[in-house]
RODO-2510 file (C-alpha; in nm, 4 decimals, decimal comma):
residues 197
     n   res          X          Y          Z
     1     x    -7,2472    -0,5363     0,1037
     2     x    -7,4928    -0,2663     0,1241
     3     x    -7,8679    -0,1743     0,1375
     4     x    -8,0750    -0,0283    -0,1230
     5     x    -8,2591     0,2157     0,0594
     6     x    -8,5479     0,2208    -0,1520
     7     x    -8,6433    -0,0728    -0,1503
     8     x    -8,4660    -0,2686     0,0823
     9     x    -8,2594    -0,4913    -0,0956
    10     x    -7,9303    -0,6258     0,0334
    11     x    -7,6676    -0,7568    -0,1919
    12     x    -7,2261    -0,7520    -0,2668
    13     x    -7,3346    -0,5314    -0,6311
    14     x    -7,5092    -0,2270    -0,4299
    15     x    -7,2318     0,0614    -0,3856
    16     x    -7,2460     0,1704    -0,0106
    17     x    -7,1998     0,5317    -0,1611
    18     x    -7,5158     0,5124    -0,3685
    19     x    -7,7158     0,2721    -0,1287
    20     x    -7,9339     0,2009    -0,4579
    21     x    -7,9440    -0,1121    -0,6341
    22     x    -7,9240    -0,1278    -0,9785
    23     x    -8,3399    -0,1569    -1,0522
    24     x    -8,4205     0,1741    -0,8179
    25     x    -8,1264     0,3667    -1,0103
    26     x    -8,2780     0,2406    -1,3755
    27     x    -8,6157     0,3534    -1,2450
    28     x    -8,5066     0,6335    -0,9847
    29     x    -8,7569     0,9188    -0,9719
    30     x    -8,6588     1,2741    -0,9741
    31     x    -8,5748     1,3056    -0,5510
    32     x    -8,3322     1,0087    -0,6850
    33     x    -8,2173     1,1426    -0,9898
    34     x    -8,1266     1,4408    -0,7417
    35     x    -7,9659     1,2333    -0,4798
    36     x    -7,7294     1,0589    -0,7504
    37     x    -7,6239     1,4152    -0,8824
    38     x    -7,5361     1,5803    -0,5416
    39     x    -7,3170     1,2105    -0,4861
    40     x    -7,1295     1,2933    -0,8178
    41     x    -7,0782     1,6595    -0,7919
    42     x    -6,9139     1,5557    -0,4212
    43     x    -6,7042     1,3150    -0,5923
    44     x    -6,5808     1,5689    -0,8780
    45     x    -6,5835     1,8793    -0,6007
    46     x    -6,2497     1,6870    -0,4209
    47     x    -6,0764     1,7268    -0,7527
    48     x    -6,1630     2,1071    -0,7901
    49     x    -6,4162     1,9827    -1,1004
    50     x    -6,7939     2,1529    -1,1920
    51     x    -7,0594     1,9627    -1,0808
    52     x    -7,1830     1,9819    -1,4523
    53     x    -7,0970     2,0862    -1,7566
    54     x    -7,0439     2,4902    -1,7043
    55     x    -7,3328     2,6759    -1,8849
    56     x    -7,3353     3,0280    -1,7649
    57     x    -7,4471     3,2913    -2,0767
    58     x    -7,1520     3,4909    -1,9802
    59     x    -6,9097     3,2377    -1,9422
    60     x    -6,6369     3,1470    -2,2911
    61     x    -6,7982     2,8742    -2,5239
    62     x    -6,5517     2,5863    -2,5590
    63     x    -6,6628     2,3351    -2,8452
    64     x    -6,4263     2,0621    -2,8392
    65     x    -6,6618     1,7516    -2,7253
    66     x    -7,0199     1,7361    -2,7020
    67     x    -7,0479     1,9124    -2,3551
    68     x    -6,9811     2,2707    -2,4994
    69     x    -6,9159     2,3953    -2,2165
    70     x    -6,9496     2,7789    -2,1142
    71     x    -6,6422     2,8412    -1,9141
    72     x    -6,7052     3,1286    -1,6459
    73     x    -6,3698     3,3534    -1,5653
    74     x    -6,1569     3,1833    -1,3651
    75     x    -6,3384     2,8685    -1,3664
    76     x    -6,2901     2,5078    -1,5502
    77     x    -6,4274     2,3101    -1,8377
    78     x    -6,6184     1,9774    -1,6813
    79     x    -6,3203     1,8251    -1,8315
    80     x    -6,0915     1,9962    -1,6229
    81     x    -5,8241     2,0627    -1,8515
    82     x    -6,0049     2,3820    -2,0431
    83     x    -5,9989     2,6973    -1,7752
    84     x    -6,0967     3,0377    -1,8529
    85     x    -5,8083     3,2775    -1,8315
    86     x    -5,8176     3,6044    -1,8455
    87     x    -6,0734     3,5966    -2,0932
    88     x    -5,9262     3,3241    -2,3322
    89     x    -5,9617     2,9526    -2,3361
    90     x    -5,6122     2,7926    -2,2172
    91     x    -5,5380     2,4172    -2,2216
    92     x    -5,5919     2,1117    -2,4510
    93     x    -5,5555     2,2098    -2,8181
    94     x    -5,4121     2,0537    -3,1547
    95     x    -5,0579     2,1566    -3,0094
    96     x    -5,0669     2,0472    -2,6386
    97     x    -5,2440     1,7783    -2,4015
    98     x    -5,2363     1,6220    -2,0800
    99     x    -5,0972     1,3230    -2,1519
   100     x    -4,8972     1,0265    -2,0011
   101     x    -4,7912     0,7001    -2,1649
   102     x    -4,6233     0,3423    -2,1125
   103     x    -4,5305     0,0463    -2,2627
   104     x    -4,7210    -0,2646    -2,2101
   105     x    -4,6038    -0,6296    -2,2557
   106     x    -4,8208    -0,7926    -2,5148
   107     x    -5,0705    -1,0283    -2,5070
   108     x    -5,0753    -0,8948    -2,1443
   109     x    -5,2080    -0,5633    -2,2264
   110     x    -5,4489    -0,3146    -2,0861
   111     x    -5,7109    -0,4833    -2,3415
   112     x    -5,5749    -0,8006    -2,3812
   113     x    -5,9110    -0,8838    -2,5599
   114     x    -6,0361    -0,9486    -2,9717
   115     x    -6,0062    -0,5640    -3,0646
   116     x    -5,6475    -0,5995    -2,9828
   117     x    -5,4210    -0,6281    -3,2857
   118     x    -5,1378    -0,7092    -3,0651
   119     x    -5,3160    -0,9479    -2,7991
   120     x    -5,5253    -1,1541    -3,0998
   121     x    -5,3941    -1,0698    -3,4418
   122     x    -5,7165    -0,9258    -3,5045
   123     x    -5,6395    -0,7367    -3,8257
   124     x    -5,3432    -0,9409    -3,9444
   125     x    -5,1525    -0,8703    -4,1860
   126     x    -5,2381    -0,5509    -4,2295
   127     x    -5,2664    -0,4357    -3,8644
   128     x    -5,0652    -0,7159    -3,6461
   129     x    -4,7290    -0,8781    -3,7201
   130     x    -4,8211    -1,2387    -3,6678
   131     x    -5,1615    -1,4178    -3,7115
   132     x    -5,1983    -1,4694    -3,3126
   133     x    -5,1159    -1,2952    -2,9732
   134     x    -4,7666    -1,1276    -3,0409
   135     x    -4,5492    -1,2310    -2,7624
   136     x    -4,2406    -1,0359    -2,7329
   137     x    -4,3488    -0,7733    -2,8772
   138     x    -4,4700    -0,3720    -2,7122
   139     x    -4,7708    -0,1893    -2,6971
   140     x    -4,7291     0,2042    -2,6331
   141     x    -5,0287     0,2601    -2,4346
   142     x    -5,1048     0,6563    -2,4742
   143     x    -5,3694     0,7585    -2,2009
   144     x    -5,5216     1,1198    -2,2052
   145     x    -5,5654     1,2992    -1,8511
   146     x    -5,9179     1,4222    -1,9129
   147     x    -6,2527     1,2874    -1,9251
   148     x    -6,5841     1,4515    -2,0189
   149     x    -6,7771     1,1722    -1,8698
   150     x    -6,8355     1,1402    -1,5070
   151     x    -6,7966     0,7489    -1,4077
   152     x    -6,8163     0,7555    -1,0277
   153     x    -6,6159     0,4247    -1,0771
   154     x    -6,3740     0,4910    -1,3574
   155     x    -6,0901     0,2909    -1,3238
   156     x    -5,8804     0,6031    -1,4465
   157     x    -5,9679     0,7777    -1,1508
   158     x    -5,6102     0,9015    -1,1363
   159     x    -5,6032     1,1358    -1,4226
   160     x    -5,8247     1,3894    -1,1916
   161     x    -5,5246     1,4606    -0,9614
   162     x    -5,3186     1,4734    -1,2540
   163     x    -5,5335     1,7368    -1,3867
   164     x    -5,4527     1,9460    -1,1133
   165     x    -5,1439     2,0062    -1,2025
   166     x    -5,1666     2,1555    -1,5307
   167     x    -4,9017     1,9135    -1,7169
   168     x    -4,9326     1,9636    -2,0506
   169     x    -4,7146     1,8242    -2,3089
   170     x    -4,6980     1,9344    -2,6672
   171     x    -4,7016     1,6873    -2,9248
   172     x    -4,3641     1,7530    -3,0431
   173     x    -4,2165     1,7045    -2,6542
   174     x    -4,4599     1,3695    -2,6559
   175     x    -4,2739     1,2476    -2,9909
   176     x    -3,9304     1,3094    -2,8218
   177     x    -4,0005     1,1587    -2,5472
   178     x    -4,1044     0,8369    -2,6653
   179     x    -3,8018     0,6401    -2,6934
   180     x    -3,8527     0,4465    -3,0671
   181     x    -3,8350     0,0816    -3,0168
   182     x    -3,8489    -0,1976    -3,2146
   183     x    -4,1411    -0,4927    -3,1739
   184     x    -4,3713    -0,2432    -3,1236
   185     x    -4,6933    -0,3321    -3,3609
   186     x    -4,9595    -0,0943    -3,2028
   187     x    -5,0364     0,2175    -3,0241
   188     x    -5,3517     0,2312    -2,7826
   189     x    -5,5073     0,5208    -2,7296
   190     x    -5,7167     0,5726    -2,3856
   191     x    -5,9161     0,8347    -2,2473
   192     x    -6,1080     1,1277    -2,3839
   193     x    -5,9187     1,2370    -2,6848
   194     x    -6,1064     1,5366    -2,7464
   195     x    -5,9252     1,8055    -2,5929
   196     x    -5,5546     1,6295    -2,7371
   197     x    -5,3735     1,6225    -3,0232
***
């Protein structure tokens, strides 16, 4: 339970690291507006990410999601997985991407809602095995270590110290190392997918 400190409302749904409640932040001013960037940019500084999107004139231009970032030398994309080396863009192309994956019991899945062939049939028979939830049967669950959002609550938190290390798989080594099994109907894909295969 927190405090907005605007206006002085106390409830369970105000964040104790934003001390605003959801009205002040939909009408926040520009000291606000301020406030809540400096809270992010602390957030993304502990995983060695820009504040914002990069946007120096002498930085490299990277155009693979909406961002277009402007990568200075040394520095990262506000992805985290594009860096400027040496002059040249490195990490997350067509060929390689930080990527992890699972499998995931269905109708139990990570979505386990309607747009779920797996968990509802939604799509059946074209896109599900059986007209309902399929139990028994696998979802791969494919989740891409980079985000080019900045969700001070993301669920997914994780991927950011994953990022870090600079594991990147090429699509070919992804393939290989997903052992084929039967029962599996779908594959979920989650995450930003614009800096993957």
């Amino acid at each position: 339970m927190a405090a907005c400190k605007k206006c002085g409302k106390v409830s369970d749904e105000i964040a104790q690291v934003l001390s605003l409640c959801v009205e002040c932040i939909r009408e926040a001013d520009n000291r606000c507006l301020s406030e809540l960037r400096d809270i992010h940019g602390q957030n993304r500084a502990k995983f060695g990410l820009p504040a914002s999107p990069p946007s120096g004139p002498e930085g490299l231009q990277c155009s693979l999601c909406q961002n277009k970032c402007r990568v200075p030398a040394a520095g990262r994309g506000y992805c985290g997985i594009r860096r400027n080396e040496n002059g040249h863009l490195m990490g997350g192309s067509p060929q390689e991407a930080a990527v992890s994956w699972y499998y995931d019991p269905l109708p139990t899945n990570c979505v386990a809602d309607w747009v779920c062939a797996g968990g509802s049939g939604t799509g059946y028979p074209q896109w599900a095995y059986q007209p309902g939830a399929e139990h028994g049967y696998m979802n791969l669950a494919v989740f891409y270590e980079a985000c080019t959002f900045d969700c001070l609550f993301c669920q997914n938190w994780h991927y950011r110290e994953q990022n870090r290390k600079r594991i990147l798989r090429t699509c070919w080594e992804t393939n290989g190392s997903m052992n084929p099994r039967e029962h599996i109907p779908n594959d979920c894909f989650f995450g930003e997918l614009f800096c993957l295969f």
